[in-house]
Kinemage of the C-alpha trace (Angstrom):
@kinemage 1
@onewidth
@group {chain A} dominant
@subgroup {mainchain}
@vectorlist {calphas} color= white
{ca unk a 1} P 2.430 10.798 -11.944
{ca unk a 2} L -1.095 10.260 -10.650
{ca unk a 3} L -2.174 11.415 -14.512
{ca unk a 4} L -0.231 8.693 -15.729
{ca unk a 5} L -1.771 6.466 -13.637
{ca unk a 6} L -5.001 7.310 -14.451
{ca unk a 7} L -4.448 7.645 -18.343
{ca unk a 8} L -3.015 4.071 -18.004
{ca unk a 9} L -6.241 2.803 -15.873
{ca unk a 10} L -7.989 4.011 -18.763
{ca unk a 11} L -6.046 2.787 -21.877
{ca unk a 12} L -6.196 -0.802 -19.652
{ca unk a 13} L -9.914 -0.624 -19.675
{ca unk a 14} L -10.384 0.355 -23.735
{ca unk a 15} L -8.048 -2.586 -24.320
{ca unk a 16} L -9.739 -5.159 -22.554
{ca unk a 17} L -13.726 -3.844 -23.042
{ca unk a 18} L -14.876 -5.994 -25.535
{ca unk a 19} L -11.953 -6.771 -27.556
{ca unk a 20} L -11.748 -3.005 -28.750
{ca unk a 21} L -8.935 -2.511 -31.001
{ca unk a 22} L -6.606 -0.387 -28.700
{ca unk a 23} L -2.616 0.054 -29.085
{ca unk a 24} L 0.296 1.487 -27.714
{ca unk a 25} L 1.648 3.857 -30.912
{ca unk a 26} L 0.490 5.909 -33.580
{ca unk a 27} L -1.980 5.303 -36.763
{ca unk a 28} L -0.431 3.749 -39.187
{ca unk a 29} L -0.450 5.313 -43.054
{ca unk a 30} L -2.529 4.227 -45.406
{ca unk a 31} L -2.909 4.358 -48.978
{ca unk a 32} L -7.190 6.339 -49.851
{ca unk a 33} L -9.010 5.229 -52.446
{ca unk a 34} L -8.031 7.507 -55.545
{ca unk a 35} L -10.671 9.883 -57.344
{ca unk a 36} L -13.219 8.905 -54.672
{ca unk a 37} L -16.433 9.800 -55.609
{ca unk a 38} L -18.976 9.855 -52.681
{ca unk a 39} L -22.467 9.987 -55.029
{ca unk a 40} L -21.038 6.433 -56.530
{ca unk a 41} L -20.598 5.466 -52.671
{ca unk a 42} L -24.208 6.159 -51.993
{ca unk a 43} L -26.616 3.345 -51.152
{ca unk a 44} L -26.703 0.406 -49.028
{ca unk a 45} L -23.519 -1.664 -47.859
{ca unk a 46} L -23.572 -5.118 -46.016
{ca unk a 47} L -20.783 -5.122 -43.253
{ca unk a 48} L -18.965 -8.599 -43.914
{ca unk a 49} L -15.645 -8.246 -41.551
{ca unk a 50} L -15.000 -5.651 -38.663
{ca unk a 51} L -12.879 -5.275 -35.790
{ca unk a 52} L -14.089 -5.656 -32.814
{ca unk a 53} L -16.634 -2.245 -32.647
{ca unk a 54} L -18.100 -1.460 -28.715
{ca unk a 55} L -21.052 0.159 -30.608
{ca unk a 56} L -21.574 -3.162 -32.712
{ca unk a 57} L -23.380 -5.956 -30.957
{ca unk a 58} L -25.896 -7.388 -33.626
{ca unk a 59} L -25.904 -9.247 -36.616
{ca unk a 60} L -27.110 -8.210 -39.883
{ca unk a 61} L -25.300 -5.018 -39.816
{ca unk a 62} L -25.832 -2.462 -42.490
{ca unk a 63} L -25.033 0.838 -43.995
{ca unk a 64} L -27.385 3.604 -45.728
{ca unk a 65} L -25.796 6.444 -47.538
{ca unk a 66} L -27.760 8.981 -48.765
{ca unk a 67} L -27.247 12.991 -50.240
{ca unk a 68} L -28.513 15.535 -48.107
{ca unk a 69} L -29.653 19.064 -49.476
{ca unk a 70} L -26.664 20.653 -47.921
{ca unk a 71} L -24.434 18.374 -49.649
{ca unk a 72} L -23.507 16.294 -46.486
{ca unk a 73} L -24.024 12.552 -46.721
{ca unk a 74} L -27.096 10.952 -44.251
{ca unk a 75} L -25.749 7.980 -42.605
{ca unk a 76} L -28.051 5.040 -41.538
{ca unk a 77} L -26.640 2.586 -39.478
{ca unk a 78} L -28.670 -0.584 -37.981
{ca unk a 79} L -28.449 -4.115 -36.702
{ca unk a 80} L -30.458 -6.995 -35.693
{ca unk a 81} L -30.410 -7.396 -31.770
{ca unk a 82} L -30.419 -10.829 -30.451
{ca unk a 83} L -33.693 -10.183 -29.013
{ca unk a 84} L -35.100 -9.202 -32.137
{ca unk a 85} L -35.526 -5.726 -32.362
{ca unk a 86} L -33.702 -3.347 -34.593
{ca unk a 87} L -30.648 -0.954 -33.459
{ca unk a 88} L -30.268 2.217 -35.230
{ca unk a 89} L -28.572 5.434 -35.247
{ca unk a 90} L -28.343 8.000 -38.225
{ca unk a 91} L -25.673 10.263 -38.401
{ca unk a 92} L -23.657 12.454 -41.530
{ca unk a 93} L -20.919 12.664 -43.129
{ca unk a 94} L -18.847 15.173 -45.196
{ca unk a 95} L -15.530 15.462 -47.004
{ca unk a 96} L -13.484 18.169 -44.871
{ca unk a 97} L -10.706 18.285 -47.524
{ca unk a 98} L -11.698 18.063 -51.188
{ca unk a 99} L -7.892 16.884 -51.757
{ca unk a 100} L -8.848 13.799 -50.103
{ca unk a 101} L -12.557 13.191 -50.555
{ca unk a 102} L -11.991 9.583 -49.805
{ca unk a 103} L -11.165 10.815 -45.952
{ca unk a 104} L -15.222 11.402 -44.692
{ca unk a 105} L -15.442 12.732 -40.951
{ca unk a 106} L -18.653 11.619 -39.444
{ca unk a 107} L -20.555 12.715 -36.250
{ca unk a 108} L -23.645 10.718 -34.494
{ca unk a 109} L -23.818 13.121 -31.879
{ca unk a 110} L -23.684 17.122 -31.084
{ca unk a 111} L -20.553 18.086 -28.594
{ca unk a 112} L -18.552 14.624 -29.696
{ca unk a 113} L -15.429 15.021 -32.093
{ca unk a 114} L -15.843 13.282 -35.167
{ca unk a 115} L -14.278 10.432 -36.389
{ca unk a 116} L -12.532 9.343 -40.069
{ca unk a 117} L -14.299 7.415 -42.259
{ca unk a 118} L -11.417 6.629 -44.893
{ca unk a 119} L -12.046 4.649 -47.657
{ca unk a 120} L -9.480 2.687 -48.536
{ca unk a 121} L -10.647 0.991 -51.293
{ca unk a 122} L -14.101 0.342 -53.321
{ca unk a 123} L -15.127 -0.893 -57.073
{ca unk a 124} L -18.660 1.227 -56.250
{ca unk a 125} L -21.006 -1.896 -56.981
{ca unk a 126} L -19.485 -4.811 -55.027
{ca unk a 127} L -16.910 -4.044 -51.749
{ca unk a 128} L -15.544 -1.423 -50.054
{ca unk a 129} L -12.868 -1.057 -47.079
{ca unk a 130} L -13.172 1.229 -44.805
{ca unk a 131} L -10.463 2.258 -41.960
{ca unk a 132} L -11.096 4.686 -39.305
{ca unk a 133} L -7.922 5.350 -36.090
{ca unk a 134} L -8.162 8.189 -34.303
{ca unk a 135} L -4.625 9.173 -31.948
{ca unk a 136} L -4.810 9.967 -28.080
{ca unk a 137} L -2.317 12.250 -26.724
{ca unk a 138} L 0.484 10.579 -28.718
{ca unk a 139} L 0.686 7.513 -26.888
{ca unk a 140} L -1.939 5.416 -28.351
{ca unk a 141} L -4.205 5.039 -31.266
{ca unk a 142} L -8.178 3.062 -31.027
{ca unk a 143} L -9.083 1.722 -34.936
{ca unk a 144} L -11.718 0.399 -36.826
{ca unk a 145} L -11.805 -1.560 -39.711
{ca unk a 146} L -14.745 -3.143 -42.389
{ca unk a 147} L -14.578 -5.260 -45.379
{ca unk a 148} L -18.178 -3.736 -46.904
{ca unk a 149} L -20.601 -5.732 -49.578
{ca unk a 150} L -23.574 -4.579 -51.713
{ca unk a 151} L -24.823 -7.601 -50.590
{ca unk a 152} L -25.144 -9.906 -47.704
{ca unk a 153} L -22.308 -12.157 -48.931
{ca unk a 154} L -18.893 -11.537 -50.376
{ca unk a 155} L -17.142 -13.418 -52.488
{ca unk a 156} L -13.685 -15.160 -50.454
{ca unk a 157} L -11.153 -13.700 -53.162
{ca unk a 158} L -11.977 -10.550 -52.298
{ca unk a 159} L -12.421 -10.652 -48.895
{ca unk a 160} L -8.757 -12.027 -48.823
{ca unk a 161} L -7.471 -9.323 -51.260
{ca unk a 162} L -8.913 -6.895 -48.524
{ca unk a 163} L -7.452 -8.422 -45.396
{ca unk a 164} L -4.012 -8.477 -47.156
{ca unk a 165} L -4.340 -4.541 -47.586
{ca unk a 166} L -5.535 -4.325 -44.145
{ca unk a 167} L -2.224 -6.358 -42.954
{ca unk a 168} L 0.037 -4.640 -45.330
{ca unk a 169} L -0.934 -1.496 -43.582
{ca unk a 170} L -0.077 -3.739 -40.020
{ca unk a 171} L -3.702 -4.067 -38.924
{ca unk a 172} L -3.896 -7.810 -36.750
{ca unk a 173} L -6.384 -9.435 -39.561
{ca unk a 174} L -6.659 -12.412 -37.194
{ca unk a 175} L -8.453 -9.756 -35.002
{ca unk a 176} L -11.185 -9.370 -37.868
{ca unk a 177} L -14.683 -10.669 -36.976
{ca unk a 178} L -17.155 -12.290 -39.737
{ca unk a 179} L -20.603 -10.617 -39.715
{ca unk a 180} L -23.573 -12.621 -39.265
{ca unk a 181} L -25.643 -11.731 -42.171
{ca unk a 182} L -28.350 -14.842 -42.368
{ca unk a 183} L -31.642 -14.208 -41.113
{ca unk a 184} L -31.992 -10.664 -42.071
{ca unk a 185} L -35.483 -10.529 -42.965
{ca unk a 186} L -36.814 -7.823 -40.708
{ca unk a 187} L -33.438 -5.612 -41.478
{ca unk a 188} L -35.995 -4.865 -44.858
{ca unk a 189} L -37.440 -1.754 -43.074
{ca unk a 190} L -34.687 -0.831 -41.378
């Protein structure tokens, strides 16, 4: 009993520190992008819409992909603090299952499990959407969700075309934040 109480104390906290996008059930199924093909993924991607993200508290968020010798893929991650500086963190990524080379699993840091980067959909040279829910103990799952550009600005078709795959899937699109992407000059060395 006193576990339950505690796991409860906890899932009460995730869902109410900062809007993280916590609930009571499984992941729900999702259709991968098909023939995914990572060195087309490569580059630089412009976060346009997210759920709520603890880890995410800037604006001109962004996305470096890069091949490393060992195959993996570098990840580069940054944002523009409201103070002004720049907020980083590199990481990789690799395909555990070449099956389903659309499903990435990506670690930032030594000793931490990783977490699914699933790509749920991408043309390559203008959006991508990416999904990431990880389960906990079979009661509840925490997601993540971004509508991606290859630049700062997406056009509002797509961006709707994207949220209806999110919400076919039963992702809360009304839950989806817009990025802040003006103002981005000193993102240029990041």
């Amino acid at each position: 009993m006193a576990l339950l109480k505690v796991v409860f104390l906890l899932l009460l906290a995730a869902k109410t520190t900062y809007g993280q996008s916590f609930h009571f059930s499984n992941c729900p199924k999702s259709s991968l992008q098909e023939n995914f093909n990572v060195t087309k993924y490569l580059g630089t991607w412009y976060e346009i819409e997210k759920l709520p993200a603890i880890f995410e508290r800037g604006k001109c968020v962004q996305a470096k992909y890069s091949l490393l010798s060992d195959g993996a893929v570098g990840v580069h991650n940054s944002e523009l603090l409201p103070d002004g500086n720049i907020n980083w963190i590199k990481g990789t990524a690799k395909v555990e299952d070449p099956a389903q080379p659309a499903i990435l699993s990506v670690s930032f840091f030594k000793g931490l499990p990783d977490s699914p980067y699933m790509v749920l959909s991408t043309d390559y040279s203008s959006y991508s959407l990416v999904y990431s829910c990880s389960d906990y103990l079979g009661l509840f799952h925490i997601d993540f969700a971004w509508i991606l550009s290859r630049t700062r600005q997406l056009n509002s078709a797509t961006v709707s075309q994207l949220r209806d795959t999110l919400s076919t899937m039963g992702v809360d699109v009304n839950r989806l934040l817009v990025t802040d992407q003006t103002g981005c000059e000193a993102m240029a060395s990041a």
